[in-house]
C-alpha positions as CSV (number, residue, x, y, z in Angstrom):
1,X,-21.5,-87.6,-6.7
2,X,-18.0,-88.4,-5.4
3,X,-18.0,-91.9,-4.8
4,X,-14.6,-92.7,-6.2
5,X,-13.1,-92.3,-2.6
6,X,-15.1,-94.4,-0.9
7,X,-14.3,-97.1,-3.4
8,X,-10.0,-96.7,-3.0
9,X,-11.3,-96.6,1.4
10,X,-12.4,-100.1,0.6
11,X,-8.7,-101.1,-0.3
12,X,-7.5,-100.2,2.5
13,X,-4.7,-102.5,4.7
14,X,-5.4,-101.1,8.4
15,X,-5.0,-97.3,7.5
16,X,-3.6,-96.7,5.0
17,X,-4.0,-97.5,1.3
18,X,-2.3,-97.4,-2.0
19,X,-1.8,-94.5,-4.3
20,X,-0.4,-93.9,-7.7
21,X,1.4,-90.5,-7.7
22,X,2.0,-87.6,-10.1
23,X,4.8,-85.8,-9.3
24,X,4.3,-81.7,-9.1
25,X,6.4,-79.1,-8.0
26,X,5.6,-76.8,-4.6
27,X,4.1,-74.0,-6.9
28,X,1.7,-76.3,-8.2
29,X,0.1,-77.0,-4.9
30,X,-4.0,-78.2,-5.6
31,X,-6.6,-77.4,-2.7
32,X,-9.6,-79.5,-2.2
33,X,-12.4,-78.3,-4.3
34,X,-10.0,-77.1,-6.9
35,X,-9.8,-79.0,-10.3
36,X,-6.9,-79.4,-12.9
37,X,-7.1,-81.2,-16.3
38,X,-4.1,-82.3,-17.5
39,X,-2.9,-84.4,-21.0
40,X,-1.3,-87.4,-20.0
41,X,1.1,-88.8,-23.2
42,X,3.8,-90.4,-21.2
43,X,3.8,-94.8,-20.8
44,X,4.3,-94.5,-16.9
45,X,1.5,-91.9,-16.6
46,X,-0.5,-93.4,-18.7
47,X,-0.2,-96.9,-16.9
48,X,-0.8,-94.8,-13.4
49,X,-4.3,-93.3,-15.4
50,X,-5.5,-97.3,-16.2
51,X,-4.7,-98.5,-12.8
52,X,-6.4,-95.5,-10.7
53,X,-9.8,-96.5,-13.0
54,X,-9.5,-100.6,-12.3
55,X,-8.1,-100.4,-8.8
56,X,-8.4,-97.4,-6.7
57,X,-11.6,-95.7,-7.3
58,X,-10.0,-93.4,-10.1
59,X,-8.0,-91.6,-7.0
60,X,-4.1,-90.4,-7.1
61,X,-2.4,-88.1,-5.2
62,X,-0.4,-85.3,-6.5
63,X,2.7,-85.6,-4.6
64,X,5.0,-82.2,-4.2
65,X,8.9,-81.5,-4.8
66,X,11.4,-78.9,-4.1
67,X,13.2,-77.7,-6.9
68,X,16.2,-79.9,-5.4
69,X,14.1,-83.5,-5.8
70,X,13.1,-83.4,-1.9
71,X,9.5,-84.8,-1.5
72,X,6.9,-83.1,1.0
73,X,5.3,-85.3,3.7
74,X,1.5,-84.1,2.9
75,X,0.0,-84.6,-0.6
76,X,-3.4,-83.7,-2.6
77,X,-5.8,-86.7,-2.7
78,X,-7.8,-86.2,-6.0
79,X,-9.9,-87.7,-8.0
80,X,-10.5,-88.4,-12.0
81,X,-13.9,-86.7,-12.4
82,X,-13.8,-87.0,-16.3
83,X,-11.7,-88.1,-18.9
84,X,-11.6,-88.6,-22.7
85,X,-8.8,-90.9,-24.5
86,X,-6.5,-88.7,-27.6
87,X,-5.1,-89.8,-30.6
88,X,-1.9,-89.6,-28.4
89,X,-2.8,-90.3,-24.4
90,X,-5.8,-89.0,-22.5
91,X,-7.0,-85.6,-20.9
92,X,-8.0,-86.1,-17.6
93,X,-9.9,-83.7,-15.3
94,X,-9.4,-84.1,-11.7
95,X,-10.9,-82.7,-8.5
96,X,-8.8,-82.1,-5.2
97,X,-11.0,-84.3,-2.7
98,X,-8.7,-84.3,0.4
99,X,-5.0,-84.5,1.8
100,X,-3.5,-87.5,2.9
101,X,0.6,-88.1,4.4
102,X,2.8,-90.3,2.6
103,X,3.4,-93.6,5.2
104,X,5.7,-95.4,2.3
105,X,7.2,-95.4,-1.0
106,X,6.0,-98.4,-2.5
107,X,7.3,-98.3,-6.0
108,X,9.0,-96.1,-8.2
109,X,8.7,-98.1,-11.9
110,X,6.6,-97.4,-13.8
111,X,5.0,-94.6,-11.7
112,X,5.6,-93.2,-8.0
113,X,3.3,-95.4,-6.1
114,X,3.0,-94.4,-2.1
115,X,1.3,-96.3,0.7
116,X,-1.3,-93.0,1.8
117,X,-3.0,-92.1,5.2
118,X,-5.8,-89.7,5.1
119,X,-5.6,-86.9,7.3
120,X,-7.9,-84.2,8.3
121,X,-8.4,-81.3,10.8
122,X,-9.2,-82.3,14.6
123,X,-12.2,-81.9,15.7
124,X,-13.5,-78.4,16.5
125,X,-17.0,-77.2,17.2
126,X,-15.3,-73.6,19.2
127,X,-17.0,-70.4,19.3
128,X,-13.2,-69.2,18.7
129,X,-14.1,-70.8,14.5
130,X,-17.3,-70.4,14.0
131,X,-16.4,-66.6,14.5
132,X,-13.3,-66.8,12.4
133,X,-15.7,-68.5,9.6
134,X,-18.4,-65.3,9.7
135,X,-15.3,-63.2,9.3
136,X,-13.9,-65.0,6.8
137,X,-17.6,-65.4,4.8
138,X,-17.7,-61.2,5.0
139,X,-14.5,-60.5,4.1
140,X,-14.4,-62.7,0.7
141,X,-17.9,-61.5,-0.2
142,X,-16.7,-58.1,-0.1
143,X,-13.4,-59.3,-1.9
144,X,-16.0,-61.0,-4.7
145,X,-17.7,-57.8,-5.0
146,X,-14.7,-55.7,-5.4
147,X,-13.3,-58.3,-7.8
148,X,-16.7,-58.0,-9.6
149,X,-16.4,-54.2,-10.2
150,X,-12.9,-54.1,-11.6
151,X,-13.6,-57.1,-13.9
152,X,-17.1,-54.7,-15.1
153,X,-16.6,-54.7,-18.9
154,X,-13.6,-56.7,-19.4
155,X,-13.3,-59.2,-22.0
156,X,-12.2,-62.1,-21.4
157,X,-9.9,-63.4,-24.3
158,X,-9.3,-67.2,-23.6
159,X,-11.7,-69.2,-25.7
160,X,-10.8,-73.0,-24.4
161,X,-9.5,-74.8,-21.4
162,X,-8.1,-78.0,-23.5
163,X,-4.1,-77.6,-22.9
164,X,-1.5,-79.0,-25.6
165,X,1.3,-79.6,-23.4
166,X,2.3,-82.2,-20.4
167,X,0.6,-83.6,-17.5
168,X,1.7,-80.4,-15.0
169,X,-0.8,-77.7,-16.9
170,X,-3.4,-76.9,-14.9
171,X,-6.8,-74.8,-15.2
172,X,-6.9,-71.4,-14.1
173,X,-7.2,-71.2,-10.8
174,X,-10.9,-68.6,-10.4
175,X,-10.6,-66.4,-7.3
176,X,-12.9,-64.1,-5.8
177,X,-15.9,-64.3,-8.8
178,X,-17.9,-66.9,-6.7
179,X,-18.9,-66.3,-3.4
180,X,-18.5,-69.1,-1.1
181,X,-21.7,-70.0,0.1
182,X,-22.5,-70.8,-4.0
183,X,-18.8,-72.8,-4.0
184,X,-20.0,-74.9,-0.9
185,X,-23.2,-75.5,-2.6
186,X,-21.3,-77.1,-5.1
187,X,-19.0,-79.5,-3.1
188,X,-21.1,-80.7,-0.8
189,X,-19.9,-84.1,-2.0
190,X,-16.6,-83.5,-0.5
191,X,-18.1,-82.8,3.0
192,X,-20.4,-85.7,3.0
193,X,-17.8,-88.6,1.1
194,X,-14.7,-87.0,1.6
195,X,-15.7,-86.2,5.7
196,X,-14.4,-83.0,5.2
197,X,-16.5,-80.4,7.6
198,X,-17.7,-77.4,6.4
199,X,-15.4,-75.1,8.2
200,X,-12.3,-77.0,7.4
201,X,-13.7,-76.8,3.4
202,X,-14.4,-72.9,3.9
203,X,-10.8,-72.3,5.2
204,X,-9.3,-74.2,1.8
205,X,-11.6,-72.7,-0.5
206,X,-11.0,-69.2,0.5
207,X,-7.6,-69.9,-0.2
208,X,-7.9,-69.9,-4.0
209,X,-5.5,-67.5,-5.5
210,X,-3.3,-66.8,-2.9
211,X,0.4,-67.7,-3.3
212,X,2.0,-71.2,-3.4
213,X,3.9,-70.9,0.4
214,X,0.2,-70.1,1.6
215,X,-1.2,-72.9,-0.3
216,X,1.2,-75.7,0.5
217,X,1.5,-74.7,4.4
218,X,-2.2,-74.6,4.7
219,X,-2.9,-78.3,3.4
220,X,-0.3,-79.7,6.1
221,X,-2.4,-77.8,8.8
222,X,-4.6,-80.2,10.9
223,X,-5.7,-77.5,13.0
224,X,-8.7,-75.3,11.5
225,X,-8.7,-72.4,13.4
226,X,-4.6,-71.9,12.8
227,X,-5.6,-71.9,9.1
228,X,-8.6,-69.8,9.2
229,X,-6.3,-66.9,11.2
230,X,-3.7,-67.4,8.6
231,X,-6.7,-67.1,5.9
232,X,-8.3,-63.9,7.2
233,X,-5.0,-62.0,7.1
234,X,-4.5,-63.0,3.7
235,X,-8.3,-62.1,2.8
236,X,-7.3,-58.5,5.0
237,X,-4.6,-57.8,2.7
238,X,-6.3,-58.5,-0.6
239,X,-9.0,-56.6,0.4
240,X,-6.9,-53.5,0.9
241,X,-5.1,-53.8,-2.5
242,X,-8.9,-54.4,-4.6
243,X,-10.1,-51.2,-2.4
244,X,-6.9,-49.6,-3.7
245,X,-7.2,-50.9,-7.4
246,X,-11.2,-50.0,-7.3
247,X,-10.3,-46.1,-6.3
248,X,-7.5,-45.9,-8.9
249,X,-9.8,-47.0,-11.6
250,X,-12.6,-44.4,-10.5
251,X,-9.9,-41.7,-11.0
252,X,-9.1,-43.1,-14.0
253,X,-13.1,-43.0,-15.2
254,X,-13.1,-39.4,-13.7
C-alpha cells in the first residue's frame, strides 16, 4: 500500500511541503501509475535517495527541463516503492503517485530541493465525463486487442529490466497490453492515498505511450474533461494506424 505520501503530507508548513528533486528532461515526462527504476551513483543523488527515506516518506519529484536549462512549473510526485543498495550506489524503483507545482526553490547543493504544492483536477461528477470515460474505456480495449493480435507470436528478446547506466534510464513504458479496468485494479492505492479519482487516473493512464508534448501538457491539466478530449483523439488516431497495421499483416499471412 502507498503510504509513503501520507507520511511527506505530515511535513507539511501550511500547503506546501518539501521535495528533493531529480532533474529530467521534457521527453522523460512520468505519468501517475507509471514506474521507472533508475541507478543512482552520483554523491548529490545519492544524498537526495537517504533524505527522501528519513524525512519525506521516500517521495521526490522529478522536476522537468527544456533543452535550454528552463524548468517547467508542474512536476511528477513519486515515490521509492523499492530499492536495493550496489557495490557502487543504489537502484531505485519508483512509482508516479501525483503532480504537484513547484511554489520555491529551496536549495540547489547538494541536490534541487523545491518547496511543492499538490495539485489535482477540480471537481467533476458531469455527465459530459463520465461519457468521455466509456468512450475512452472502449476505444483502448479495442486498441489492447489490436495491439494483442499484432504482438501474436512475437518474441520478446529483452531478458532484464536492471539498467547499467545513470539515474535518467527508465523502464519501458507498456502500452495497450493491459486493459484498463486490470491497470485500475492495480492502483487503487493511488486513488484512495494519493486522492486521485478514478476518472482523473483513467485519463493519465490511457496516456501511456503517446508522445512526450502529450504527456507533459496533460499532467499540467487540472481540468479532466479537457484531458480526456485531448485523450480520445489520441486513442482515435492509434486506433486507425493498429486497424491499418492489423490489415497489412493479414495481407502479408495471405
Amino acid at each position: 500500500p502507498m503510504m509513503g505520501i501520507v507520511e511527506w503530507r505530515e511535513s507539511f508548513e501550511g500547503t506546501s511541503g518539501v521535495l528533493g528533486a531529480l532533474p529530467f528532461q521534457m521527453d522523460d515526462t512520468l505519468l501517475p501509475g507509471e514506474t521507472k527504476q533508475m541507478h543512482l551513483y552520483e554523491a548529490r543523488f545519492l544524498a537526495l535517495f537517504e533524505q527522501a527515506i528519513a524525512k519525506h516518506g521516500s517521495c521526490v519529484c522529478h522536476m522537468y527541463f527544456t533543452g535550454s536549462g528552463e524548468a517547467a512549473a508542474i512536476a511528477t510526485l513519486v515515490e521509492i516503492i523499492e530499492w536495493r543498495r550496489q557495490d557502487v550506489g543504489v537502484f531505485v524503483r519508483v512509482r508516479a503517485v501525483g503532480r504537484v507545482r513547484i511554489a520555491d526553490l529551496v536549495s540547489a547543493d547538494p541536490f534541487l530541493t523545491i518547496a511543492a504544492v499538490e495539485t489535482k483536477d477540480k471537481e467533476s461528477s458531469s455527465e459530459e465525463v463520465s461519457t468521455l470515460v466509456e468512450e475512452v474505456r472502449e476505444l483502448y480495449s479495442q486498441c489492447v486487442q489490436l495491439q494483442t493480435k499484432l504482438d501474436k507470436g512475437q518474441i520478446n528478446l529483452r531478458t532484464s529490466n536492471d539498467f547499467e547506466w545513470g539515474h535518467e534510464s527508465s523502464e519501458d513504458i507498456v502500452s495497450f497490453k493491459v486493459d484498463l479496468p486490470e491497470l485500475l485494479k492495480t492502483h487503487e492505492d493511488i486513488m484512495k492515498n494519493g486522492k486521485v479519482s478514478e476518472e482523473e487516473l483513467v485519463s493519465f493512464l490511457a496516456l501511456s505511450g503517446f508522445e512526450a508534448v502529450h504527456r507533459l501538457s496533460a499532467i499540467d491539466m487540472e481540468d479532466t474533461q479537457v484531458r480526456l478530449l485531448m485523450l480520445r483523439q489520441l486513442l482515435v488516431e492509434r486506433h486507425k494506424i493498429l486497424q491499418a497495421k492489423s490489415a497489412l499483416c493479414e495481407l502479408k499471412l495471405d
